[in-house]
N, CA, C and O atoms as CSV, one atom per row, in Angstrom:
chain,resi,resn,atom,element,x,y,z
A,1,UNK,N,N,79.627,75.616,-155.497
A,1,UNK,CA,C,80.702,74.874,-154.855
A,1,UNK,C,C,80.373,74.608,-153.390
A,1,UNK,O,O,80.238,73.460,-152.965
A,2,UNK,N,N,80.267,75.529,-152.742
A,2,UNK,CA,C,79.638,75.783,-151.417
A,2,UNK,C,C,78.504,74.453,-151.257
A,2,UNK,O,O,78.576,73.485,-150.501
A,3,UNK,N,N,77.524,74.780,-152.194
A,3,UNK,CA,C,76.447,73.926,-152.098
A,3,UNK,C,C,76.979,72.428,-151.637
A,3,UNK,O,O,76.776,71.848,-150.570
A,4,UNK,N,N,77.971,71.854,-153.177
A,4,UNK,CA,C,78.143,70.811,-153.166
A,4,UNK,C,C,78.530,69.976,-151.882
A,4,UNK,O,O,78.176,68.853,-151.525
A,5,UNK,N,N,79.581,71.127,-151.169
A,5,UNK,CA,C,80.120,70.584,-149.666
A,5,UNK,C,C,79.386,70.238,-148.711
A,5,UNK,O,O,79.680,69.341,-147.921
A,6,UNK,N,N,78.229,70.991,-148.676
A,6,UNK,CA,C,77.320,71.037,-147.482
A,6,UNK,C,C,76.547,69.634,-147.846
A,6,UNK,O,O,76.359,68.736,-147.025
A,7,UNK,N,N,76.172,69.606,-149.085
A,7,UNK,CA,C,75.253,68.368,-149.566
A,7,UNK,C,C,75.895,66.867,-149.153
A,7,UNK,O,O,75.442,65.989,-148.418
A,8,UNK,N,N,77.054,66.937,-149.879
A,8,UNK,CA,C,77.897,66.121,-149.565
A,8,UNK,C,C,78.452,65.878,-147.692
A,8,UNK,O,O,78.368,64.761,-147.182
A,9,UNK,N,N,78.862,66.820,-147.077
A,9,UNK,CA,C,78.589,66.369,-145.747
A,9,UNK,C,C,77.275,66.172,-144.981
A,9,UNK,O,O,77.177,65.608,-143.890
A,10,UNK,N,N,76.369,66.663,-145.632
A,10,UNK,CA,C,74.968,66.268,-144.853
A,10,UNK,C,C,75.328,64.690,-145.057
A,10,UNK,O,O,75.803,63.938,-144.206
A,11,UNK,N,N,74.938,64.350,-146.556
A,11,UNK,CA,C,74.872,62.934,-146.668
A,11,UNK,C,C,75.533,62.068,-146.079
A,11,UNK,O,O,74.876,61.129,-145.629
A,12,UNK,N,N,77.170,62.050,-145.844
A,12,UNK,CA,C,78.049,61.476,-144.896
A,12,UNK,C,C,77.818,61.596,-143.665
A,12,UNK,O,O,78.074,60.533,-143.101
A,13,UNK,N,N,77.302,62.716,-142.667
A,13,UNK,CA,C,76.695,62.420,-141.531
A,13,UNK,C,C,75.352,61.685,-141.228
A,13,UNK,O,O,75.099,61.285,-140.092
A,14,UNK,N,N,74.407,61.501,-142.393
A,14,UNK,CA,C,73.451,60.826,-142.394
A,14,UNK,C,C,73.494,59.432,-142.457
A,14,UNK,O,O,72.583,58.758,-141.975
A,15,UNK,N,N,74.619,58.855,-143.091
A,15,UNK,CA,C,74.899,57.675,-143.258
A,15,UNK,C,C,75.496,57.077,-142.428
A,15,UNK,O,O,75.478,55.874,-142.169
A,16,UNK,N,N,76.225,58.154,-141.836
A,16,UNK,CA,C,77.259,57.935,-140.059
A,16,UNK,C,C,76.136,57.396,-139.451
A,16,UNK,O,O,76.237,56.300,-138.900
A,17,UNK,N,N,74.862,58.116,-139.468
A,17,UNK,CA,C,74.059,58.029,-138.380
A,17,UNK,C,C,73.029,56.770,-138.486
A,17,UNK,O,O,72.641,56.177,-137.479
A,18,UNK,N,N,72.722,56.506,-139.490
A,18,UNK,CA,C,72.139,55.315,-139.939
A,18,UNK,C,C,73.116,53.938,-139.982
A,18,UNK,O,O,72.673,52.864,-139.575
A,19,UNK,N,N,74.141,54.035,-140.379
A,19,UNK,CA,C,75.268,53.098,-139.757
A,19,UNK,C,C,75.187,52.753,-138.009
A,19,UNK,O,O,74.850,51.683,-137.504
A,20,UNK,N,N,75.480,53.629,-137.514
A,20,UNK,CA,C,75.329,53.463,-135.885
A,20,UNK,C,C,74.225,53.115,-135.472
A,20,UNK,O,O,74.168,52.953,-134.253
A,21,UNK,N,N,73.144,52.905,-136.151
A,21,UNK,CA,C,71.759,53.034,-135.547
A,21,UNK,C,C,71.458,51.407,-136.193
A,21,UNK,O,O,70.523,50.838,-135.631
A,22,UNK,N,N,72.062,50.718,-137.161
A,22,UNK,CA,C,71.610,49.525,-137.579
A,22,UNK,C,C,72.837,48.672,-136.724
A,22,UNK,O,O,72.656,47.490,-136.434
A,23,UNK,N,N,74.246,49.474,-136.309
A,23,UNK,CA,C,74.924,48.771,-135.343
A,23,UNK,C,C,74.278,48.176,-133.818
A,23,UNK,O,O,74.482,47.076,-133.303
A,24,UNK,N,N,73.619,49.067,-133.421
A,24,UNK,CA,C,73.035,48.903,-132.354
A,24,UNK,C,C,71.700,47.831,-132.539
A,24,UNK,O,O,71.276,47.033,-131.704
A,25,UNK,N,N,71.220,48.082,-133.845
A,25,UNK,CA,C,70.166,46.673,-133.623
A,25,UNK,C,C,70.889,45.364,-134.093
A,25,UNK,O,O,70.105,44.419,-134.181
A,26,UNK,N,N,72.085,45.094,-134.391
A,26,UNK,CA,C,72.769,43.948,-134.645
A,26,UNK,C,C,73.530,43.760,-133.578
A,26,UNK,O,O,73.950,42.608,-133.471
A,27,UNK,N,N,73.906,44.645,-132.600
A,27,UNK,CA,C,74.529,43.977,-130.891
A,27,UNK,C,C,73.284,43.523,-130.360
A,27,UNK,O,O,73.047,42.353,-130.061
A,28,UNK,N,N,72.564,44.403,-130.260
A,28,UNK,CA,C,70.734,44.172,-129.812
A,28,UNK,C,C,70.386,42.666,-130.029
A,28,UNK,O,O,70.088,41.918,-129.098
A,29,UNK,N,N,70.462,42.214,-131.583
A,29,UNK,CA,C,70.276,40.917,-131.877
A,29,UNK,C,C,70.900,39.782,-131.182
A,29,UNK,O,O,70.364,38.805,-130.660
A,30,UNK,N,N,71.805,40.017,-131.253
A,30,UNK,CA,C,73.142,39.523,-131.124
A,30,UNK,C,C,73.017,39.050,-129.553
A,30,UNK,O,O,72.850,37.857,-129.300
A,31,UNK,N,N,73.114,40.151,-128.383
A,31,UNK,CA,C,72.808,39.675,-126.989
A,31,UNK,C,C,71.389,38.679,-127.089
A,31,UNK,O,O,71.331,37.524,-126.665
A,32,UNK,N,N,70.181,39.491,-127.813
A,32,UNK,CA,C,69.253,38.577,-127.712
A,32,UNK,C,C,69.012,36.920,-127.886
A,32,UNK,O,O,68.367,36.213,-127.111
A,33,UNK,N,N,69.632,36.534,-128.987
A,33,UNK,CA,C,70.424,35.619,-129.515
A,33,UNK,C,C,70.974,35.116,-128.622
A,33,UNK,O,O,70.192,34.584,-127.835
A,34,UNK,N,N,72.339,35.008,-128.287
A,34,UNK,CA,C,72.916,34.601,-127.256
A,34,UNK,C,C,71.885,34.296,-126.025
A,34,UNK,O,O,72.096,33.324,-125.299
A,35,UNK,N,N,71.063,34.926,-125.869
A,35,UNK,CA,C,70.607,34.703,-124.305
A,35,UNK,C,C,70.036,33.607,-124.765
A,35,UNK,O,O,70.405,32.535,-124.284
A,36,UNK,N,N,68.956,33.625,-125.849
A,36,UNK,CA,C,68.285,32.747,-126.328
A,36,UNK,C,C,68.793,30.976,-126.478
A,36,UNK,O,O,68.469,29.861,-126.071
A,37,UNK,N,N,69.551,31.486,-127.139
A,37,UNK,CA,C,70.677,29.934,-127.595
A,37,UNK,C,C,71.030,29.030,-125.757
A,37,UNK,O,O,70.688,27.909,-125.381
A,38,UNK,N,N,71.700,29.963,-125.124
A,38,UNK,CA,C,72.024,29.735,-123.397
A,38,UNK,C,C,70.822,28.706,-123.143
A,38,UNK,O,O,70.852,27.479,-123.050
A,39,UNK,N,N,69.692,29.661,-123.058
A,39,UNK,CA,C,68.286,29.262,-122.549
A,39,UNK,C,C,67.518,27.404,-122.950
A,39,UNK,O,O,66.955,26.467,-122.383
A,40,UNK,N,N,68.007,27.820,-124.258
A,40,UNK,CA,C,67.757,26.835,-125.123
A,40,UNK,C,C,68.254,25.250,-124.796
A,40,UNK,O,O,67.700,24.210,-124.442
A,41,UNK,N,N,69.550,25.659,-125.107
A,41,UNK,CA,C,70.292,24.634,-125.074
A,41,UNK,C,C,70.413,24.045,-123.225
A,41,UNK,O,O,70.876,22.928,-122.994
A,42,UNK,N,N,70.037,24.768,-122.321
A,42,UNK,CA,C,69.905,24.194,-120.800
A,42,UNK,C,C,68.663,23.169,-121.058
A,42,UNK,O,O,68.682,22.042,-120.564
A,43,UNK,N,N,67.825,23.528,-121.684
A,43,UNK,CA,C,66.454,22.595,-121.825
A,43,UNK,C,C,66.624,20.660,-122.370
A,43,UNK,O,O,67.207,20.236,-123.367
A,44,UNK,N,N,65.902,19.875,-121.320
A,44,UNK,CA,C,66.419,18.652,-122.143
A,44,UNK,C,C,65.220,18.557,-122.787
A,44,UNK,O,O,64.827,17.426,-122.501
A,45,UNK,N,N,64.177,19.223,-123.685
A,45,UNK,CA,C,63.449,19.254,-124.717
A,45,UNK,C,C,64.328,19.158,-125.905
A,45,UNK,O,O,65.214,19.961,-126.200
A,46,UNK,N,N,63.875,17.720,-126.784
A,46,UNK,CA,C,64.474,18.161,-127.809
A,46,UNK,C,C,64.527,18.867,-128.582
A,46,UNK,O,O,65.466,19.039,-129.359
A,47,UNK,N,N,63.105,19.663,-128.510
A,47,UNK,CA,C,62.754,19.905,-129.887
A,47,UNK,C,C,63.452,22.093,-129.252
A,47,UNK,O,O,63.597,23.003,-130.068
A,48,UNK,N,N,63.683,22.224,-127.801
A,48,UNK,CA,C,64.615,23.284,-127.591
A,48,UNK,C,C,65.986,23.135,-127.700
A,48,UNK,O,O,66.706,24.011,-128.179
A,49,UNK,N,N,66.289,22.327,-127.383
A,49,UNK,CA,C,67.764,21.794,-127.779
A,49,UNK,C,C,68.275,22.319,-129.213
A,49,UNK,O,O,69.321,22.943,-129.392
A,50,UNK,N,N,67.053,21.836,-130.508
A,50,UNK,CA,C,67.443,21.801,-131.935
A,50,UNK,C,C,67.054,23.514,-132.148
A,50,UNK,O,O,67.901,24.122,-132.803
A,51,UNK,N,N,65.711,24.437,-131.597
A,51,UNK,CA,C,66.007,25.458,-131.553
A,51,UNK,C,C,67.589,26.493,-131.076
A,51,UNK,O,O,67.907,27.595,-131.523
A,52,UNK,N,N,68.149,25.840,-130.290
A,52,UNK,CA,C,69.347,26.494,-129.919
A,52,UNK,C,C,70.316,26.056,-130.728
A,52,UNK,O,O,71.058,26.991,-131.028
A,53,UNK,N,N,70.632,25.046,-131.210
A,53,UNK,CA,C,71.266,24.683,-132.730
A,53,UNK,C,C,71.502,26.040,-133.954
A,53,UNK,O,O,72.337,26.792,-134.455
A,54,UNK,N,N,69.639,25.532,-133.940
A,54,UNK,CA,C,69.729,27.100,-134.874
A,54,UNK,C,C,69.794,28.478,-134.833
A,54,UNK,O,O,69.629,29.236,-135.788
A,55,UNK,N,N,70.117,28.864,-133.345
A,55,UNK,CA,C,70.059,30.283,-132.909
A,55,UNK,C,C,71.843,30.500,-133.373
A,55,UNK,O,O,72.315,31.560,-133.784
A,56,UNK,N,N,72.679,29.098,-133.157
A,56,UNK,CA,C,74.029,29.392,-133.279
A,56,UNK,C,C,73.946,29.713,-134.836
A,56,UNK,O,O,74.841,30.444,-135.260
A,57,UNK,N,N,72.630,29.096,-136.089
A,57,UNK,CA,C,73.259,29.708,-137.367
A,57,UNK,C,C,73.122,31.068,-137.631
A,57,UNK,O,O,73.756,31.654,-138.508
A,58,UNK,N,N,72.194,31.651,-136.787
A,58,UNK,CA,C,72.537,33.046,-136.873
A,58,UNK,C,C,73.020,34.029,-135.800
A,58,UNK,O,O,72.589,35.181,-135.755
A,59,UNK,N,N,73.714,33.659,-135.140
A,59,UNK,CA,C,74.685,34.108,-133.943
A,59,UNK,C,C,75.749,34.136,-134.997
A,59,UNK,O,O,75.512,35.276,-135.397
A,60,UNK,N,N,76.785,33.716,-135.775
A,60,UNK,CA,C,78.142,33.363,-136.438
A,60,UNK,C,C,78.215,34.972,-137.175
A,60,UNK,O,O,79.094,35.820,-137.028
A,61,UNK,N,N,76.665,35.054,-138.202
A,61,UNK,CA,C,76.883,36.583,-138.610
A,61,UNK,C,C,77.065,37.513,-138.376
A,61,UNK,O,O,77.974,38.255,-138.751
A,62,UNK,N,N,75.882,37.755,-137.409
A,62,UNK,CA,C,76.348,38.803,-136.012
A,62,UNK,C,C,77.804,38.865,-135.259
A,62,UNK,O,O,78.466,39.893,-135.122
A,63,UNK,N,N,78.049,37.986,-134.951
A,63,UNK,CA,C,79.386,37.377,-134.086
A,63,UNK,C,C,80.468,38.694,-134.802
A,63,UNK,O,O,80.956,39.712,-134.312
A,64,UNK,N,N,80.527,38.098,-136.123
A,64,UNK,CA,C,81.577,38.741,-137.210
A,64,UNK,C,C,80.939,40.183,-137.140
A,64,UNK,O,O,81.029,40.627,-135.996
A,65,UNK,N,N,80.630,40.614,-137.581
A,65,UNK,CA,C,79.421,41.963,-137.526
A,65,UNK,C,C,79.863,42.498,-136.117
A,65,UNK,O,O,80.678,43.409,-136.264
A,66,UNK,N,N,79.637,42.273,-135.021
A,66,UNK,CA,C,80.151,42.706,-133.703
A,66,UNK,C,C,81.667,43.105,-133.930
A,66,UNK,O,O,82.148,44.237,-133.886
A,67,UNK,N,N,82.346,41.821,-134.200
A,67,UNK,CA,C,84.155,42.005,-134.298
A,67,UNK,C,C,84.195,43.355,-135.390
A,67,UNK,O,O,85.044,44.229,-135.214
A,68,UNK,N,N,83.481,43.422,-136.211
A,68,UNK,CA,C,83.969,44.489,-137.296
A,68,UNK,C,C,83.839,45.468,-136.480
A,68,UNK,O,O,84.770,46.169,-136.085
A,69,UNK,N,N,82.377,45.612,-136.095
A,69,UNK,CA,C,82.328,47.073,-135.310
A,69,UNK,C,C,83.646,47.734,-134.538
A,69,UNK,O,O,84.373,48.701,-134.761
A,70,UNK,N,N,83.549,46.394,-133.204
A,70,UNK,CA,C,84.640,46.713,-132.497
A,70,UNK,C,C,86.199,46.778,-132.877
A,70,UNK,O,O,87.117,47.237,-132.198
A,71,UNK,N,N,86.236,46.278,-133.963
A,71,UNK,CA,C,87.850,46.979,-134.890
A,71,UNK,C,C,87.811,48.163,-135.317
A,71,UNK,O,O,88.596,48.970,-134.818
A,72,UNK,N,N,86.856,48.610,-136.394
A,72,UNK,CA,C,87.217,49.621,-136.933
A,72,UNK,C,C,86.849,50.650,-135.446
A,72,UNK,O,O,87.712,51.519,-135.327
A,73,UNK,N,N,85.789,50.707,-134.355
A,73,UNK,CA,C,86.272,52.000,-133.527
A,73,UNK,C,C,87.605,51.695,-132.808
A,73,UNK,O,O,88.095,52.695,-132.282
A,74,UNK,N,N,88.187,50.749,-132.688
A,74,UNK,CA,C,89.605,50.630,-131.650
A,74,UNK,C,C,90.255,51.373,-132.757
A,74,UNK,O,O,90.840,52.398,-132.409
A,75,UNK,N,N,90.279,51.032,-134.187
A,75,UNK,CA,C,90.988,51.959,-134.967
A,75,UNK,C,C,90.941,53.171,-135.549
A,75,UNK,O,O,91.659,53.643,-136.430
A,76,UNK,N,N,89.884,53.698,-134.882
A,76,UNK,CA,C,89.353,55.163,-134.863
A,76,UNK,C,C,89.898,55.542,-134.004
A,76,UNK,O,O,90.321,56.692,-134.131
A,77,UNK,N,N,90.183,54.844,-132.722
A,77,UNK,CA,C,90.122,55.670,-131.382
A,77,UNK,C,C,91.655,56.131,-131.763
A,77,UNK,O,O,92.178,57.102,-131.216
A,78,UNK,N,N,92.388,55.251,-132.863
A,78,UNK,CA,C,93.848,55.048,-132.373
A,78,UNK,C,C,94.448,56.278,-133.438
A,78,UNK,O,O,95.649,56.547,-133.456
C-alpha cells in the first residue's frame, strides 16, 4: 500500500516537473517569436515582411498556451 503512494506521488511530481519545464520552453518560444515577427515585419523586404506573416501562424498557439498557463496558476494561487 505504502509502496503504491510513494510510486504514485513520485510520478505526479515528475510530471509537475516536466510540465513546468516544457512551459518555460513555450514562453521561451513565444517571446522569441514575437521579437522575431516585430523585427520582421519593420523590414520593407518582401520576402521579410511574408516571413513575419508566418511567425504570426505560430505565435496564435503559443499565444493560447501562454493564456492557459497564466489561468490555471491565477487559479492555483486563488
Amino acid at each position: 500500500m505504502l509502496t503504491s503512494i510513494i510510486t504514485t506521488t513520485t510520478t505526479v511530481v515528475t510530471a509537475m516537473g516536466q510540465a513546468a519545464v516544457f512551459g518555460a520552453i513555450g514562453v521561451a518560444a513565444l517571446i522569441a517569436l514575437l521579437i522575431a515577427k516585430e523585427l520582421l515585419s519593420a523590414s520593407e523586404n518582401k520576402k521579410a515582411a511574408f516571413l513575419g506573416r508566418i511567425a504570426s501562424a505560430a505565435i496564435n498557439p503559443l499565444l493560447f498556451a501562454f493564456l492557459a498557463i497564466v489561468v490555471i496558476e491565477v487559479v492555483g494561487a486563488l
